[in-house]
C-alpha positions in Angstrom: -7.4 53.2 37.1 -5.5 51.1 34.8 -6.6 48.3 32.9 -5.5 44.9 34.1 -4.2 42.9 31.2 -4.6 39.7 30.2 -2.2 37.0 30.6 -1.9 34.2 27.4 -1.4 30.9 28.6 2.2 29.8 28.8 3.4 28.4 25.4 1.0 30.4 23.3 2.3 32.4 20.5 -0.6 34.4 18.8 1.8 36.9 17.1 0.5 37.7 13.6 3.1 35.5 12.2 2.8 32.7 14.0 -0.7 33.1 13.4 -0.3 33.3 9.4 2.4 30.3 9.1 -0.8 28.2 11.4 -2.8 29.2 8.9 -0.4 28.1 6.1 0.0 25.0 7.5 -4.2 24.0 8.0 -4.4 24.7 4.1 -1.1 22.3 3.5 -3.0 19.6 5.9 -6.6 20.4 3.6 -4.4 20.5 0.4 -2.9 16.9 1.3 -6.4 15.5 2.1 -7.4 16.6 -0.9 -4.9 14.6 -2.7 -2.5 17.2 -3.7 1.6 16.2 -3.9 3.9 17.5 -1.2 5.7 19.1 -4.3 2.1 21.1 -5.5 1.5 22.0 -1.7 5.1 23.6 -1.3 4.7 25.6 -5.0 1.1 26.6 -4.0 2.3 27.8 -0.4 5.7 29.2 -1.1 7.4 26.4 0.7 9.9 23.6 0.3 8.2 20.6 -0.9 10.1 19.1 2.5 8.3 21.4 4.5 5.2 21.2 3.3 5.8 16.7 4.1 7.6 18.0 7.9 4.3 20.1 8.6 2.2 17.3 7.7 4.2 14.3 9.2 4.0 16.9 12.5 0.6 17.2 12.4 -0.2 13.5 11.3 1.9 12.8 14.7 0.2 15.4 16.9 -3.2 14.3 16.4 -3.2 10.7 15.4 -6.9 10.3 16.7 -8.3 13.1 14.5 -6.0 11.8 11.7 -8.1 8.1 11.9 -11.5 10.1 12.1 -9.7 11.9 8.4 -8.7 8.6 7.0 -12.4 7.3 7.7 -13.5 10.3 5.6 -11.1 9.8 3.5 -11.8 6.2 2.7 -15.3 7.6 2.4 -14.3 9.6 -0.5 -12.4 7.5 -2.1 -15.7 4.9 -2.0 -17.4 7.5 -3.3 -14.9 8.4 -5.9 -14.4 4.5 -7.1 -18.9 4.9 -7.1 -18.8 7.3 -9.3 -16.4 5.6 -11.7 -18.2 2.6 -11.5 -21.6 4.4 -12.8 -19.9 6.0 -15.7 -18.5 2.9 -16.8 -22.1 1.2 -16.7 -23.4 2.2 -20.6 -20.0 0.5 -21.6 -20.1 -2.5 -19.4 -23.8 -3.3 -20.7 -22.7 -2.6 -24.5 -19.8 -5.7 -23.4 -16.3 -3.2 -23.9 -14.1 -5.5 -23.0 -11.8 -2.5 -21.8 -14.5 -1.4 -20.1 -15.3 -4.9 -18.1 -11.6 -4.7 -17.5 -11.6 -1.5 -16.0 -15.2 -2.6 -13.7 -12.7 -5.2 -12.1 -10.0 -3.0 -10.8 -12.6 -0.6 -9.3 -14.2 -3.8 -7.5 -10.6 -5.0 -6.3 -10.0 -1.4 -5.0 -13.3 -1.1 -3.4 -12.5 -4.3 -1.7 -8.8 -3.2 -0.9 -10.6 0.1 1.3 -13.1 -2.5 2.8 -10.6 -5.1 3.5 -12.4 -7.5 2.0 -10.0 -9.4 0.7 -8.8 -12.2 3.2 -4.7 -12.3 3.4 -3.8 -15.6 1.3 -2.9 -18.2 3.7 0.3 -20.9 2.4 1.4 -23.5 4.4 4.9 -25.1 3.2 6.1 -28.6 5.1 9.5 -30.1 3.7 11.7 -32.5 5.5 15.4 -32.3 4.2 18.0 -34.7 5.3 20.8 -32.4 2.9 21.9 -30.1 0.0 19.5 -27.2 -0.6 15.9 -27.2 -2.6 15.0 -23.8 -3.8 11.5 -24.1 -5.6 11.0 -20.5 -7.1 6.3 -21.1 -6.9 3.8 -23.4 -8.0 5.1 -24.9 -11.0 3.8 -27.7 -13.8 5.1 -31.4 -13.2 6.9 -31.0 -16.8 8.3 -27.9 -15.4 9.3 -29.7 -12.1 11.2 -32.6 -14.4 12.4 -30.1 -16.8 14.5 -28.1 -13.9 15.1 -31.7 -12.4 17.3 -33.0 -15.4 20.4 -30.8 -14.4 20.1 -33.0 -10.9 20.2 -36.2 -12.9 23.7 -36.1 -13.6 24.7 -35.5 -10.0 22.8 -37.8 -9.1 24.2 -40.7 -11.2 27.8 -39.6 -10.1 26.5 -39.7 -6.5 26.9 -35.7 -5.4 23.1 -35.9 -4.2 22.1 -38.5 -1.8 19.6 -40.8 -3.8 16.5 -41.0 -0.8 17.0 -37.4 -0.8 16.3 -37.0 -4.5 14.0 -39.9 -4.4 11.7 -37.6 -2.1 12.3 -34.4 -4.0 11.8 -35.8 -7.4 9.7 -38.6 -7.5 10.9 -41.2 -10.6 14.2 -40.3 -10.4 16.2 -43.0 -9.4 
């Protein structure tokens, strides 16, 4: 009596390649959570260092919901990683290394960076112009504000920019 054999589901290639190039890309997926370049993946593999970013942009598509659960571990590491810098730096910190201090700060901006500490910096700008344009490039000094303002002054004495409107952009003057 002959053996019945058994069917693979439909869509399934186990052949030993496709096996061995499933297996190639796991260790680019491991090799990228471990930090690794797509350049140091494709020389370690024997790929193209576009391959080795196709077969993780593929994989980081096909399982988005593992991929969160990576980047939690991940962001665990990398807390644990910014720890361990931040205890090495202690003796230096307490001897008062500036550099040191410095260097203390950027691990805690990181650290808050991964937490999302950091609250997004909320600006509010109101202006009411009536004409012309009014580029203001940030925050600036009021002797900054006159100093870029003495260009206008000219203009404004030959009557090219409407007085009130310079009256409310640069208080003084008219």
């Amino acid at each position: 009596m002959a053996k019945a054999k058994a069917k693979k589901p439909s869509g399934m290639k186990t052949g030993p390649r496709k096996l061995a190039k499933a297996a190639q890309k796991q260790r680019a997926i491991e090799m990228r959570l471990a930090r690794h370049t797509y350049a140091s993946i494709g020389s370690a593999l024997g790929i193209a260092t576009k391959t080795a970013w196709n077969w993780i942009n593929e994989a980081m598509i096909e399982h988005s919901e593992a991929i969160a659960e990576g980047g939690e571990k991940l962001r665990a590491q990398e807390l644990a990683h910014l720890d361990h810098l931040a205890r090495a730096l202690a003796p230096r910190i307490e001897a008062g290394e500036p550099q040191a201090v410095a260097t203390a700060l950027r691990i805690a901006e990181s650290r808050h960076r991964l937490l999302g500490l950091d609250e997004p910096m909320k600006l509010e700008a109101k202006a009411q112009v009536t004409g012309g344009v009014l580029v203001v490039p940030g925050p600036m000094s009021e002797e900054e504000w006159t100093r870029r303002a003495v260009p206008y002054q000219a203009k404004l004495q030959q009557g090219i920019i409407d007085p009130e409107f310079a009256a409310r952009c640069w208080p003084g003057s008219t």
